[in-house]
Structure formats: structure tokens, C-alpha cells
KEFIKE-967614 format. One record per residue: residue in one letter; residue number from 1; y, z, x of N, C-alpha, C in turn. Coordinates in steps of 0.1 Angstrom, whole numbers, plus 5000, padded with zeros to 4 digits. Layout:
# residues N
R  rest   nr   n.y   n.z   n.x  ca.y  ca.z  ca.x   c.y   c.z   c.x
R     A  NUM     Y     Z     X     Y     Z     X     Y     Z     X
...
END
This chain:
# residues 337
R  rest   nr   n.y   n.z   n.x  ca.y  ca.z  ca.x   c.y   c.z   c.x
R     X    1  3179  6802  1908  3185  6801  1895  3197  6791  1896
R     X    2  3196  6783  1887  3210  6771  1887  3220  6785  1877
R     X    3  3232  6774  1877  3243  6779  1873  3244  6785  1863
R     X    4  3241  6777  1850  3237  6776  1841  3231  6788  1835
R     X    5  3214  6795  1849  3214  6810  1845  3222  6822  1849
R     X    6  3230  6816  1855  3241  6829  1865  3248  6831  1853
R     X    7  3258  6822  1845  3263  6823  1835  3255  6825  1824
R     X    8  3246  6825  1821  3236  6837  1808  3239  6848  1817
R     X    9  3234  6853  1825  3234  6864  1827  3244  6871  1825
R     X   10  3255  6868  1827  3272  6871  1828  3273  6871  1813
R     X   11  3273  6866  1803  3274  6868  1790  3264  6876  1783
R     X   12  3253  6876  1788  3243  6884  1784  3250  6901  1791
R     X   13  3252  6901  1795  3260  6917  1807  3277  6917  1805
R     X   14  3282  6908  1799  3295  6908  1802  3301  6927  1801
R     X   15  3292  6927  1788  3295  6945  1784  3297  6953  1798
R     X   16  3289  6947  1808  3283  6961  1813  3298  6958  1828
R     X   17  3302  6944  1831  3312  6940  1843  3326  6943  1834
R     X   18  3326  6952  1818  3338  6951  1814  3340  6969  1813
R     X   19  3330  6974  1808  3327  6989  1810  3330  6996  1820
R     X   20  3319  6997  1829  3315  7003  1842  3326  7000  1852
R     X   21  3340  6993  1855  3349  6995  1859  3365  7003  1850
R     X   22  3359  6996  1838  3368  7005  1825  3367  7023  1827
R     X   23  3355  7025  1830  3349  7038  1827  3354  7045  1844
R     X   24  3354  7036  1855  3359  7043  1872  3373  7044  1868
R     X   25  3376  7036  1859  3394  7034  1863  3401  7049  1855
R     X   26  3393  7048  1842  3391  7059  1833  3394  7070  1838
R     X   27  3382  7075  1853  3381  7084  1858  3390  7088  1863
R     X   28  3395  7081  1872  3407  7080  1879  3418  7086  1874
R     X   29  3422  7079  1865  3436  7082  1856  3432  7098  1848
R     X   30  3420  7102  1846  3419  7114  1841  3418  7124  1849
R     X   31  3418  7123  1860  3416  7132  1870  3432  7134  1874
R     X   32  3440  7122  1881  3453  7122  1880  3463  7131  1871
R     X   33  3460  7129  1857  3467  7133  1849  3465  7148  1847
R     X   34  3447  7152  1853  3447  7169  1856  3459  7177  1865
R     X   35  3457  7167  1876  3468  7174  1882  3484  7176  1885
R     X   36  3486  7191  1890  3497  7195  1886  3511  7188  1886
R     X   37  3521  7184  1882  3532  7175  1889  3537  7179  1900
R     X   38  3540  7166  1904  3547  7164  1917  3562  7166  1920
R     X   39  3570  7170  1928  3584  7170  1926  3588  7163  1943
R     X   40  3598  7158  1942  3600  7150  1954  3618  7152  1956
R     X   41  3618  7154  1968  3635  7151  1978  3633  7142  1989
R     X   42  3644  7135  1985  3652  7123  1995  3663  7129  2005
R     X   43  3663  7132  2014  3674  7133  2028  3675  7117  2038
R     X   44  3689  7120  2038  3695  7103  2044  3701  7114  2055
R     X   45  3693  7107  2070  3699  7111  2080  3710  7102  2088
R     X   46  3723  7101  2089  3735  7091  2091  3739  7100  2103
R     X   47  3735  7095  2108  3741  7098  2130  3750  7085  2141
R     X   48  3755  7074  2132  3762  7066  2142  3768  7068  2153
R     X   49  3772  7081  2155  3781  7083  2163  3774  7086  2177
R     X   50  3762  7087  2172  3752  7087  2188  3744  7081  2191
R     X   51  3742  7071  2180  3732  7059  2179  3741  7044  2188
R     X   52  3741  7043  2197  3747  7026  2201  3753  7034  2210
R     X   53  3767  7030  2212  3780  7032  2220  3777  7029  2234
R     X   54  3784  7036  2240  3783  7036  2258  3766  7040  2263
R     X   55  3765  7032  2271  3757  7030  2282  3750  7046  2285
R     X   56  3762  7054  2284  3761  7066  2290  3752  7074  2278
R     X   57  3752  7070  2264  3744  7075  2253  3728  7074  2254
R     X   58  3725  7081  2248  3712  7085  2252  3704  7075  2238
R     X   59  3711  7070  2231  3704  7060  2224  3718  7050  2224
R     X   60  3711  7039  2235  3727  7029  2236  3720  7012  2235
R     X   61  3729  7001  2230  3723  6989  2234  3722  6987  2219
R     X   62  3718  6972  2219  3713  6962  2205  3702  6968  2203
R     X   63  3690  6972  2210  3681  6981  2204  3678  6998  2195
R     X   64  3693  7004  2200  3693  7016  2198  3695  7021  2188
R     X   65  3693  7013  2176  3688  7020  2164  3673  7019  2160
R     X   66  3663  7009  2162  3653  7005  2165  3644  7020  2170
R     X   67  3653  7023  2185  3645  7031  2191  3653  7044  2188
R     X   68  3658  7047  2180  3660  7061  2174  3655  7065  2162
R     X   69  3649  7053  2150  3643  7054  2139  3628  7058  2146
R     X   70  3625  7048  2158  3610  7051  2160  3610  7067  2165
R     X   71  3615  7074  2172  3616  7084  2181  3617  7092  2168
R     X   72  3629  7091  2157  3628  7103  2150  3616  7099  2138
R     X   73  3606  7091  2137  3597  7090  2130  3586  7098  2135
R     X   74  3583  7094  2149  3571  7103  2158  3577  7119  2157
R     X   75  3585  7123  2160  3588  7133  2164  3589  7141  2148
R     X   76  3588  7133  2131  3596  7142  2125  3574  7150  2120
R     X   77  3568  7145  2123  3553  7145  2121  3547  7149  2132
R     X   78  3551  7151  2143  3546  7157  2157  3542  7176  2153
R     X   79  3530  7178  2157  3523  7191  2156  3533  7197  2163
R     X   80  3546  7201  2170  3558  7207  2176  3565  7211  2161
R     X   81  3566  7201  2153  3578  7197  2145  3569  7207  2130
R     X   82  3560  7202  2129  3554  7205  2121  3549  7221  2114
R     X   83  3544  7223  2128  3542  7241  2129  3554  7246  2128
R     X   84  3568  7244  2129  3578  7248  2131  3586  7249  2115
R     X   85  3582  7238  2111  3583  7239  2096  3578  7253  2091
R     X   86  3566  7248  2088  3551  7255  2079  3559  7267  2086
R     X   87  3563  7276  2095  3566  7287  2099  3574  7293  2091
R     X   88  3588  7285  2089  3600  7290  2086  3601  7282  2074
R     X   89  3591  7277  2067  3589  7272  2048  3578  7283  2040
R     X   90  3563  7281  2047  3558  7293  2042  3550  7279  2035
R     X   91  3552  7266  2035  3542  7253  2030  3532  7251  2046
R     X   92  3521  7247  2038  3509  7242  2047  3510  7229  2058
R     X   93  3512  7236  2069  3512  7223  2081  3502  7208  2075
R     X   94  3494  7209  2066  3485  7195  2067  3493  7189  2052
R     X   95  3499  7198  2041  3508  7190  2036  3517  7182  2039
R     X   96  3529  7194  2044  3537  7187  2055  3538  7176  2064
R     X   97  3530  7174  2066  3520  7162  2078  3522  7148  2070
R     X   98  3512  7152  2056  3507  7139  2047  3518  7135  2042
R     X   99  3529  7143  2035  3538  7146  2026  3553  7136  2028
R     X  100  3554  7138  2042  3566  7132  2047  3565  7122  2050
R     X  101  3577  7115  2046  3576  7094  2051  3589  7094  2054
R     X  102  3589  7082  2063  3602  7080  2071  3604  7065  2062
R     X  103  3616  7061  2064  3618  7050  2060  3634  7042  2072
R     X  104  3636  7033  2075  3647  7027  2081  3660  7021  2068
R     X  105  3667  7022  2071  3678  7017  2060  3684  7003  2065
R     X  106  3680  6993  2060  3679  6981  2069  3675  6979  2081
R     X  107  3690  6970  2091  3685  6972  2105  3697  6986  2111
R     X  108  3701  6992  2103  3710  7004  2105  3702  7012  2115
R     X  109  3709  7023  2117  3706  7038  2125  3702  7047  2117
R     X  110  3703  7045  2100  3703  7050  2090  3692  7057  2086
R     X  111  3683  7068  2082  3670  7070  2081  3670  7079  2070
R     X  112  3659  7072  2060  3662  7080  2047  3644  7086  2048
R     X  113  3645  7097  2047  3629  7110  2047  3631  7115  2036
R     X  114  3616  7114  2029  3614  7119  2015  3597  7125  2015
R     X  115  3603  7139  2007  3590  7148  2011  3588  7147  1990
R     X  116  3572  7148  1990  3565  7152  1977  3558  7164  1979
R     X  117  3558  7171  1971  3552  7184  1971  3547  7189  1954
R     X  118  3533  7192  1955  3539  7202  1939  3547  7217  1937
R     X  119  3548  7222  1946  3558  7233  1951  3574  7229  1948
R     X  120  3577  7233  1935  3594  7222  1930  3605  7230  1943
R     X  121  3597  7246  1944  3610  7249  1949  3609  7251  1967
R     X  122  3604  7243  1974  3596  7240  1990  3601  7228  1991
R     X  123  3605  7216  1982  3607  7203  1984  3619  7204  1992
R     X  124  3627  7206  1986  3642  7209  1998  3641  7216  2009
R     X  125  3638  7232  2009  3635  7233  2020  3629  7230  2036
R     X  126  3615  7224  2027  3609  7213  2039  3614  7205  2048
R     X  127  3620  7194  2034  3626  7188  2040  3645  7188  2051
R     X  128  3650  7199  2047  3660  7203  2055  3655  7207  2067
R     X  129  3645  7212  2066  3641  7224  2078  3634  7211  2090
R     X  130  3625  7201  2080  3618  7190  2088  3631  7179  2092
R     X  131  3637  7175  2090  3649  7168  2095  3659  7173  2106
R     X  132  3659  7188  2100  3676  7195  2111  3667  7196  2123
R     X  133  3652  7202  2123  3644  7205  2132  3638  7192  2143
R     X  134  3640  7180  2136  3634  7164  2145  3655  7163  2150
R     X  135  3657  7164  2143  3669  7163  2151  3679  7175  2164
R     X  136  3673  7182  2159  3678  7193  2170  3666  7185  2183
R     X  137  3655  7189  2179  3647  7181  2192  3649  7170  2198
R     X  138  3655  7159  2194  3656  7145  2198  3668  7148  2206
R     X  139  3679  7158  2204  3689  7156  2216  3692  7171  2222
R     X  140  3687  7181  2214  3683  7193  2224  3675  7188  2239
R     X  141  3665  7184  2239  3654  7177  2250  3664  7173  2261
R     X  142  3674  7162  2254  3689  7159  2268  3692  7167  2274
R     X  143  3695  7177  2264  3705  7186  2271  3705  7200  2279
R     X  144  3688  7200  2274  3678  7206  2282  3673  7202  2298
R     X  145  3668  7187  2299  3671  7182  2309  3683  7179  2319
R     X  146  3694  7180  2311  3707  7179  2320  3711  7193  2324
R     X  147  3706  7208  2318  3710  7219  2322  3699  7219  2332
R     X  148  3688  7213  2335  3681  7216  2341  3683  7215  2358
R     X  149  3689  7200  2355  3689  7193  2365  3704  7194  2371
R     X  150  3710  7205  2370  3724  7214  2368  3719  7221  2376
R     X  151  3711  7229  2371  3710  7244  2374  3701  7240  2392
R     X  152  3695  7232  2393  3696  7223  2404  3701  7220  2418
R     X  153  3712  7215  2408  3718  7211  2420  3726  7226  2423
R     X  154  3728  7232  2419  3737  7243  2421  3729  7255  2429
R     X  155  3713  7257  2426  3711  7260  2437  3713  7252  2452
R     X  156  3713  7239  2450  3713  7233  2465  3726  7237  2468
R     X  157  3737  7238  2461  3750  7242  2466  3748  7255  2473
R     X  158  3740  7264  2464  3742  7277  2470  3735  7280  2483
R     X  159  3723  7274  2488  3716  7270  2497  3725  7269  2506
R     X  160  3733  7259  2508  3741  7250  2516  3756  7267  2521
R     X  161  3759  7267  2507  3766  7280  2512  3764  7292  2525
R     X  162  3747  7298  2519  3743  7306  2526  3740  7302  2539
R     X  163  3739  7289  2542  3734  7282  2553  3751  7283  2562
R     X  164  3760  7280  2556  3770  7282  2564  3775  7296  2568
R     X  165  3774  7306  2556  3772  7317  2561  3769  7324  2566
R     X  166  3756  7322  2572  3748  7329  2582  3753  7320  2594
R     X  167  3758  7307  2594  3763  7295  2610  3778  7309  2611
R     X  168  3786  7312  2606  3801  7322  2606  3796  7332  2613
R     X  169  3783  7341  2606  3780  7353  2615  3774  7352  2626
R     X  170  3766  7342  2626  3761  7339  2642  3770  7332  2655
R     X  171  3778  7323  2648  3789  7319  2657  3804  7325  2658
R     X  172  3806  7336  2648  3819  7339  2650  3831  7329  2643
R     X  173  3830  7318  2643  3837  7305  2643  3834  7301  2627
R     X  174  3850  7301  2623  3849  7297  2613  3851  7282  2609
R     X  175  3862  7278  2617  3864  7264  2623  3861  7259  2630
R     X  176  3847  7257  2638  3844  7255  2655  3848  7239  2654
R     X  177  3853  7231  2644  3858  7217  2648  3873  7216  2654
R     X  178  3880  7227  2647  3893  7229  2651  3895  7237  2665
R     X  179  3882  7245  2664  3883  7254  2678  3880  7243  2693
R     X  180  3868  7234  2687  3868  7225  2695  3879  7218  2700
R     X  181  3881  7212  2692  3898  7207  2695  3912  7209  2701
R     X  182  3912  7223  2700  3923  7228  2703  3917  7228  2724
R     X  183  3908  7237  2721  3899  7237  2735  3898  7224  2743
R     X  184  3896  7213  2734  3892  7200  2747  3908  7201  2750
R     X  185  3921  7196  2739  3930  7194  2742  3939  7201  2753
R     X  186  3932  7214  2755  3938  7226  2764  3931  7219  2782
R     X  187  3915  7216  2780  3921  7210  2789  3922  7200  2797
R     X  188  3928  7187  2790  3937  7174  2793  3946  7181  2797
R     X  189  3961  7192  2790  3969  7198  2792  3969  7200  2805
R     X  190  3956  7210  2812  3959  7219  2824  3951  7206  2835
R     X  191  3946  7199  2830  3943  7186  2844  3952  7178  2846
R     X  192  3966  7176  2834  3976  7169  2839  3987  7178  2846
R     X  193  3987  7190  2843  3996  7200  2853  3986  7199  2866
R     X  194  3972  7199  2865  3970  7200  2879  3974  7189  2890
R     X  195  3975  7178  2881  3977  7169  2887  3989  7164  2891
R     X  196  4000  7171  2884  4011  7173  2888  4016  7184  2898
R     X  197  4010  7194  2899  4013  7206  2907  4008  7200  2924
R     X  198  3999  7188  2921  3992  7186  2936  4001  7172  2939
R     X  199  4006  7164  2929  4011  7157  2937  4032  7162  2944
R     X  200  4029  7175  2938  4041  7183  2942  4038  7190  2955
R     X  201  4026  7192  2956  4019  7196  2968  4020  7209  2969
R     X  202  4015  7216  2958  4014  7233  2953  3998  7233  2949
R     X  203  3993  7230  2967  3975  7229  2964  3970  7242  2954
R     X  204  3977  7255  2961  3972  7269  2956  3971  7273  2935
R     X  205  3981  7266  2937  3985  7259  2922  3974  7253  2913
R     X  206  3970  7244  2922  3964  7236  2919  3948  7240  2916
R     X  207  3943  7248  2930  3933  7256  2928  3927  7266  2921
R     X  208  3942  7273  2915  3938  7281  2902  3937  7275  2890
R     X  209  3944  7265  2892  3939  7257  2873  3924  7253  2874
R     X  210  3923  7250  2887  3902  7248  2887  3899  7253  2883
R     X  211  3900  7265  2887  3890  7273  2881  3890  7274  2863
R     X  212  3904  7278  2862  3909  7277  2845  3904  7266  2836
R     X  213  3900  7252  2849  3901  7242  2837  3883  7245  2837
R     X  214  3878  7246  2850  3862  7247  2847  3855  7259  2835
R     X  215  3863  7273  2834  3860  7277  2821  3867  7276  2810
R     X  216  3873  7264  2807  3880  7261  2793  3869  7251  2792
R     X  217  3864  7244  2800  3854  7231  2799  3841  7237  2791
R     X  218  3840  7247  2800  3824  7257  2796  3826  7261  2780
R     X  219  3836  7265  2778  3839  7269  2763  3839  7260  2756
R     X  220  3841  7245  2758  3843  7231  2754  3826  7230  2747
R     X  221  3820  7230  2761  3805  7225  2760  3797  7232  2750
R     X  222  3802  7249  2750  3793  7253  2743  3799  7252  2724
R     X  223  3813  7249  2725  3819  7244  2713  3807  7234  2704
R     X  224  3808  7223  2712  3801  7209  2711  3790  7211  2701
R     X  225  3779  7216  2705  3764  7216  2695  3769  7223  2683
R     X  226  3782  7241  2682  3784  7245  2668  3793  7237  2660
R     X  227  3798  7224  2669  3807  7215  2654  3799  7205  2652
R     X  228  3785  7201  2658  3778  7197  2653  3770  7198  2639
R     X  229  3765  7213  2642  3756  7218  2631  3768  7221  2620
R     X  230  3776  7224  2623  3790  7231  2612  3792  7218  2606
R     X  231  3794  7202  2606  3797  7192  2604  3787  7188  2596
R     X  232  3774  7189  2601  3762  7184  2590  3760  7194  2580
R     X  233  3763  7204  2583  3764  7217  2568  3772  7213  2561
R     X  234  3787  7212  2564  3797  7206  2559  3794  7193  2554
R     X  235  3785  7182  2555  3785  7167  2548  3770  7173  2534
R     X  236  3761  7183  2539  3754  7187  2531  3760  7192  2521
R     X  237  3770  7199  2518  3777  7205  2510  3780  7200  2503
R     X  238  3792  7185  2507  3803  7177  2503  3792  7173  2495
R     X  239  3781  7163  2498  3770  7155  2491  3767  7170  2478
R     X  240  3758  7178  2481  3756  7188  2470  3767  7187  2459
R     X  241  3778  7191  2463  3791  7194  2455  3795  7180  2446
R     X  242  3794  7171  2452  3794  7155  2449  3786  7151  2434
R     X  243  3767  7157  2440  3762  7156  2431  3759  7165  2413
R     X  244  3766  7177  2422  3769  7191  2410  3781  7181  2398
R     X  245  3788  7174  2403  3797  7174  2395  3793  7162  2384
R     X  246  3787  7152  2395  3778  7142  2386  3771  7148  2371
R     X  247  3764  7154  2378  3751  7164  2366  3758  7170  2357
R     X  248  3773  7177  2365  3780  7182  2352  3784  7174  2342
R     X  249  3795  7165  2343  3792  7155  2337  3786  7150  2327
R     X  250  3770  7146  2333  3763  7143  2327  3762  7155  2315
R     X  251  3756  7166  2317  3756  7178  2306  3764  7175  2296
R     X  252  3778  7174  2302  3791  7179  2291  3786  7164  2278
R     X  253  3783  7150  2286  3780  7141  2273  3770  7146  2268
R     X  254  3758  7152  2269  3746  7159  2267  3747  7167  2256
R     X  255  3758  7176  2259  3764  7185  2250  3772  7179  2236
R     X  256  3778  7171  2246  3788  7165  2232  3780  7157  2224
R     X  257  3769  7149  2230  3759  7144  2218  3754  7152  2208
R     X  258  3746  7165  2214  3739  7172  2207  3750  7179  2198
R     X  259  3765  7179  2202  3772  7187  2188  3775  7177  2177
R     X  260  3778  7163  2182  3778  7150  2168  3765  7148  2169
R     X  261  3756  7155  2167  3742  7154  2165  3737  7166  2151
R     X  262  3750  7172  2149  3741  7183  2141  3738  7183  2128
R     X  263  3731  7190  2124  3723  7183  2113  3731  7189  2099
R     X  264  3739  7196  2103  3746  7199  2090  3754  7193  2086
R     X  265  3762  7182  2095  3770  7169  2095  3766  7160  2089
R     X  266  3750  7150  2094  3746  7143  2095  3736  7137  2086
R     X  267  3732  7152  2076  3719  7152  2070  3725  7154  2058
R     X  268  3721  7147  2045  3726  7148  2035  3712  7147  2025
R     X  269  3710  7159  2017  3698  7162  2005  3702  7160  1991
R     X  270  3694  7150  1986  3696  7148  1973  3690  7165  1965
R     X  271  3691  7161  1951  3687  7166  1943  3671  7166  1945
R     X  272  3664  7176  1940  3645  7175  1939  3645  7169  1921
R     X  273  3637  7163  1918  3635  7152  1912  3619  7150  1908
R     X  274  3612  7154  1896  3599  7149  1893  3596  7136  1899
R     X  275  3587  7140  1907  3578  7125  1912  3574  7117  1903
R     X  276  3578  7099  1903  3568  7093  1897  3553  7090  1901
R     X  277  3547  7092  1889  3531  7091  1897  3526  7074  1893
R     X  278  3533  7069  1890  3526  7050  1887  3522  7047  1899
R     X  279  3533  7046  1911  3532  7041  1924  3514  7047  1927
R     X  280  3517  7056  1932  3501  7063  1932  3489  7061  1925
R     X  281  3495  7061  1911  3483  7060  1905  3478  7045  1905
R     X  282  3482  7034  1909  3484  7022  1908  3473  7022  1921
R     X  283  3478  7024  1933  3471  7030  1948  3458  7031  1943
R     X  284  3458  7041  1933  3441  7049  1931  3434  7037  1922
R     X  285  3440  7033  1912  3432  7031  1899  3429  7015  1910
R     X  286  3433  7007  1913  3429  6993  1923  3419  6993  1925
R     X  287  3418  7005  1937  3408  7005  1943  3391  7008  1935
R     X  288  3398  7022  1925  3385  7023  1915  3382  7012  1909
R     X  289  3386  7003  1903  3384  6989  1894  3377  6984  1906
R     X  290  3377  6982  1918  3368  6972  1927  3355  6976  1929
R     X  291  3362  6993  1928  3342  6995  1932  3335  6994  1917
R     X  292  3342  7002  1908  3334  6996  1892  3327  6985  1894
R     X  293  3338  6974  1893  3332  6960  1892  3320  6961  1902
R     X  294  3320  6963  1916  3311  6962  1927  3299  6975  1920
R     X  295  3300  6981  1913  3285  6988  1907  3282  6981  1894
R     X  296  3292  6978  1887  3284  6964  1877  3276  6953  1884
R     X  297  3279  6950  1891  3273  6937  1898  3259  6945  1899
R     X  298  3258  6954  1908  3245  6960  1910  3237  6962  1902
R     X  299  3238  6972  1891  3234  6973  1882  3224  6966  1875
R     X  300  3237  6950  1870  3229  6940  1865  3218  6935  1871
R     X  301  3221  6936  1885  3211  6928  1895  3198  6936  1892
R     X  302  3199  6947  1888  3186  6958  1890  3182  6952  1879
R     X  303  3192  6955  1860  3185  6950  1853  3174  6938  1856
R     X  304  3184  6930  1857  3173  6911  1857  3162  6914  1863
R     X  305  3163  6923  1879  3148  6916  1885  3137  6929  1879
R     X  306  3143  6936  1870  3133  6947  1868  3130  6938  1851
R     X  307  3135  6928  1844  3132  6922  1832  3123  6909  1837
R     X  308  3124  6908  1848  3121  6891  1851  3106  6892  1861
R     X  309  3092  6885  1860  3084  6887  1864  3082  6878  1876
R     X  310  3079  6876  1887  3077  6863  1892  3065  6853  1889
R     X  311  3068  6839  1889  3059  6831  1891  3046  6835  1895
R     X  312  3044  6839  1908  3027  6841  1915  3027  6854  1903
R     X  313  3032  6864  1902  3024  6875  1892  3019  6868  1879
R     X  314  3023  6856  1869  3020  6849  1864  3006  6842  1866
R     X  315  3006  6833  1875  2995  6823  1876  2986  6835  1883
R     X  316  2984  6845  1893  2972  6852  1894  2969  6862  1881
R     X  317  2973  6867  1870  2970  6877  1862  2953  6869  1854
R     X  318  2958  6853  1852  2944  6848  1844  2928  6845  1852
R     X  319  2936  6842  1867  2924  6845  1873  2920  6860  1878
R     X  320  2927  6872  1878  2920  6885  1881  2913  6890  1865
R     X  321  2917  6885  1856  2909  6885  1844  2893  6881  1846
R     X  322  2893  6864  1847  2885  6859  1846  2873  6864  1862
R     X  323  2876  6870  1873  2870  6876  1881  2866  6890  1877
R     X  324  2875  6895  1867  2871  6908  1861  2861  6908  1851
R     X  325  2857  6893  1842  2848  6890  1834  2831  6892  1843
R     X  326  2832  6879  1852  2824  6873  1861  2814  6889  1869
R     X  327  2824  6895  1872  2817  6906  1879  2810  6915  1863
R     X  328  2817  6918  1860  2806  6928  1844  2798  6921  1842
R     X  329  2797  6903  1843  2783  6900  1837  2775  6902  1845
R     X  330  2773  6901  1859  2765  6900  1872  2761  6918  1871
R     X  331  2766  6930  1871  2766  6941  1865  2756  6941  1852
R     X  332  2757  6936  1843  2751  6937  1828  2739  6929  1836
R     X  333  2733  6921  1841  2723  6912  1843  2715  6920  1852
R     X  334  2718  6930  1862  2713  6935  1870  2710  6948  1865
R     X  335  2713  6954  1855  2710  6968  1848  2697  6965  1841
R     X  336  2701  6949  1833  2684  6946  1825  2672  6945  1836
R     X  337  2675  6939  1848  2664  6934  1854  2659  6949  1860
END
């Protein structure tokens, strides 16, 4: 077909490429307009005070509003977050789900969530419940991990305790470093009198400190191995105690995040507000106008080739005629004979 018949056709059909998308879009907008209205709430979540700052923040750096909008976007749609709603709203988790949009407020920390519902009086709720609830989670989780890793180290402290406690009842010694000490020094003491008493030439003197200094020595030796182990208990401890206080620490900013984190501060609910439906219906009606058009096309195409014969059906119709003649006479000729 040249051009020339594409465009007959198109004028000859124009009706049907101006209809048959008029008539989807039609659909659309009347179906739309059955249903019930929509009512919509906007909440602006404003948290700077734990978004950026110190190193030590759990959202810190040039990135850390970035990665606080993405975190509270996953989490505010997360099947955790969700069911937890629908629980304590009494709205359907797969509304919920579809319903909520996150948005960023520039390049801020700033996050504005807006729930549609036709339920006028669920819209606020939801949405308070879905925001206070992505936010309790985003820095509850810290401070859950920092109690954790608390509770931790504090058993290693108490470990370390009991470990020395049972070294006291087995050794008696509560200071065996000091006991050591006192002991070696005791006897330097009696080997420099011995050695004074012999060059005084008071052997007998001399001979009893032997003996004194050989079981002050014995007591020395067996001193030796309990300020060993009492000393590595003692640096186990120091280290435990060291790290307990770290982790505390850590908690207490843990804590202090999660209290400038709360959502009754932070979370501010507009008014609920009839939805506009243009946006939407704009969404819907697009798409119906393409397929319209895309079933007019079809359509026509069916028309034409079911109006239009081809060529070979043409040029063979006069010869199956003229072989339909040829045989009846040969038939007629053979009935006379």
C-alpha cells in the first residue's frame, strides 16, 4: 500500500482512532468517579538533632541525611513496621503498604510521609502510628545493641570477679603481691644480719638465721606462682572494667539519641484533608488513551483485510468458473452417449 492508501484509510476510520480511545478513557474516568473519596495526611518528620553531628552519632557525616531518609523509607514499609500498624489502627496491612510515600525535603534530614486512605478517620492514625513506630525502630535497634553489648561485658566483669574469688578461698591471700613482698624483703633483711652476725663472728647466730632465712625463702617460692595468677586476674579485670565503661558510654549516647529521637517532638501531623484525584486520575486515564488508540489500530486493521480481496483470489475465480463449465459439458456428452 503507498501512502496515499494508509491515509484513506485513516480518514475513512478516523471515527473509529477518535472513539474507541474516547470510549477507554470514558471508562476510566467513570469507574474513578464510582469510587468512594479519598482523604489524605501529611506528617513532616524534623530530627536534626541526631541526623549529622559527632562521629559518635549513629547517623553522622556529609552523607547522614541521605542515609537516614533511605533507612527511614525501608523501614517505614518493612512487614515489622507494617503489621505493627494494621495491629494497633485496625487498617489492612496491604493498604498500609500501598498507601504510604516517603518523600525527602530537599537535601535536608527533613522527611515529609503522606498516607491516602478512604477511611477519613484512620488517615491520622496510621500515619502517627507508622512514623512514631519507623522511628522508635531506627534508634531503639542502637540502643538495644548497646544494652546488649553492656550486659556483656558485665558478665565478663563478673566472671573475672568470681575467678578471683574462688583464687582468696583457695589461697587464703588476699594480697599475695604484697605478701610477696613483704616476704622477699624479710629475707634480704635476715641475710644482711647474717652477714653481719658472722663477720662479728657469732657463727651460732648465724646458723639460726639459716635456717629462718631457708623457710622465709620457701614461703617466697611458693608466694611466686599465687602473684602470678592474682596479677593476670587482676589485668583481666582492669581490661573487663576498662571495656564496661567504654560500652557504658556508648549506651548513655544510645540513650540520649533515642530520647531527641522521640516522636512526639519530632513528628508533626497536618490536618486530614480530601484527596485530590486529578493526579491519579491523570496516572489512569494516559495509560487507557494508549491502549484505546492501540485497539483502534487493530480493529481497523481487521476491518480492511476482511473488506479487501487479494489479487490471486481475483485472477483464479474466472478460471475455476471456466473449468467448472468445461467439466458439465464432458458430463452432459457422456450421459448422451
Amino acid at each position: 500500500m503507498e501512502i496515499d492508501s494508509y491515509l484513506g484509510v485513516i480518514r475513512r476510520r478516523l471515527w473509529i482512532l477518535v472513539l474507541v480511545p474516547l470510549l477507554a478513557a470514558g471508562a476510566v474516568i467513570a469507574w474513578d468517579r464510582l469510587q468512594p473519596p479519598s482523604y489524605q495526611a501529611t506528617a513532616t518528620v524534623a530530627a536534626p538533632s541526631v541526623v549529622g553531628g559527632p562521629s559518635t552519632n549513629q547517623y553522622s557525616g556529609a552523607g547522614a541525611p541521605r542515609a537516614f531518609v533511605a533507612d527511614f523509607s525501608g523501614a517505614l514499609t518493612s512487614p515489622l513496621i507494617v503489621t505493627q500498624v494494621a495491629e494497633r489502627t485496625g487498617a489492612a496491612p496491604d493498604a498500609i503498604e500501598d498507601n504510604l510515600t516517603v518523600s525527602q525535603i530537599g537535601d535536608s534530614s527533613l522527611v515529609e510521609v503522606t498516607y491516602t486512605t478512604p477511611e477519613r478517620n484512620q488517615a491520622a492514625p496510621v500515619l502517627n502510628e507508622a512514623t512514631s513506630a519507623t522511628i522508635r525502630f531506627l534508634f531503639q535497634t542502637q540502643v538495644t545493641l548497646a544494652q546488649k553489648l553492656v550486659d556483656e561485658a558485665r558478665k565478663g566483669v563478673d566472671k573475672v570477679n568470681g575467678e578471683l574469688g574462688a583464687f582468696y578461698r583457695k589461697t587464703g591471700q588476699v594480697l599475695p603481691d604484697e605478701a610477696y613482698r613483704i616476704a622477699a624483703q624479710q629475707v634480704a633483711d635476715m641475710q644482711r644480719e647474717q652477714i653481719s652476725v658472722r663477720s662479728r663472728g657469732e657463727f651460732s647466730a648465724a646458723s639460726a638465721l639459716e635456717s629462718a632465712i631457708r623457710a622465709k625463702k620457701k614461703e617466697v617460692a611458693t608466694l611466686a606462682p599465687q602473684v602470678a595468677t592474682y596479677q593476670s586476674l587482676v589485668d583481666r579485670k582492669t581490661q573487663a572494667l576498662g571495656r564496661l565503661n567504654v560500652l557504658e558510654e556508648g549506651l548513655e549516647r544510645a540513650q540520649a539519641q533515642y530520647s531527641a529521637a522521640d516522636p512526639k517532638s519530632i513528628v508533626t501531623i497536618g490536618e486530614v484533608q480530601k484527596a485530590s484525584s486529578l493526579t491519579g486520575l491523570v496516572r489512569k486515564v494516559v495509560p487507557a488513551l494508549g491502549a484505546g488508540l492501540f485497539l483502534a489500530v487493530g480493529i481497523i486493521l481487521l476491518l480492511e483485510l476482511g473488506s479487501r480481496r487479494s489479487p490471486t483470489d481475483e485472477m483464479e475465480a474466472p478460471q475455476r468458473g471456466a473449468a467448472s463449465g468445461i467439466d458439465s459439458a464432458r458430463d452432459y456428452a457422456r450421459s448422451r452417449s
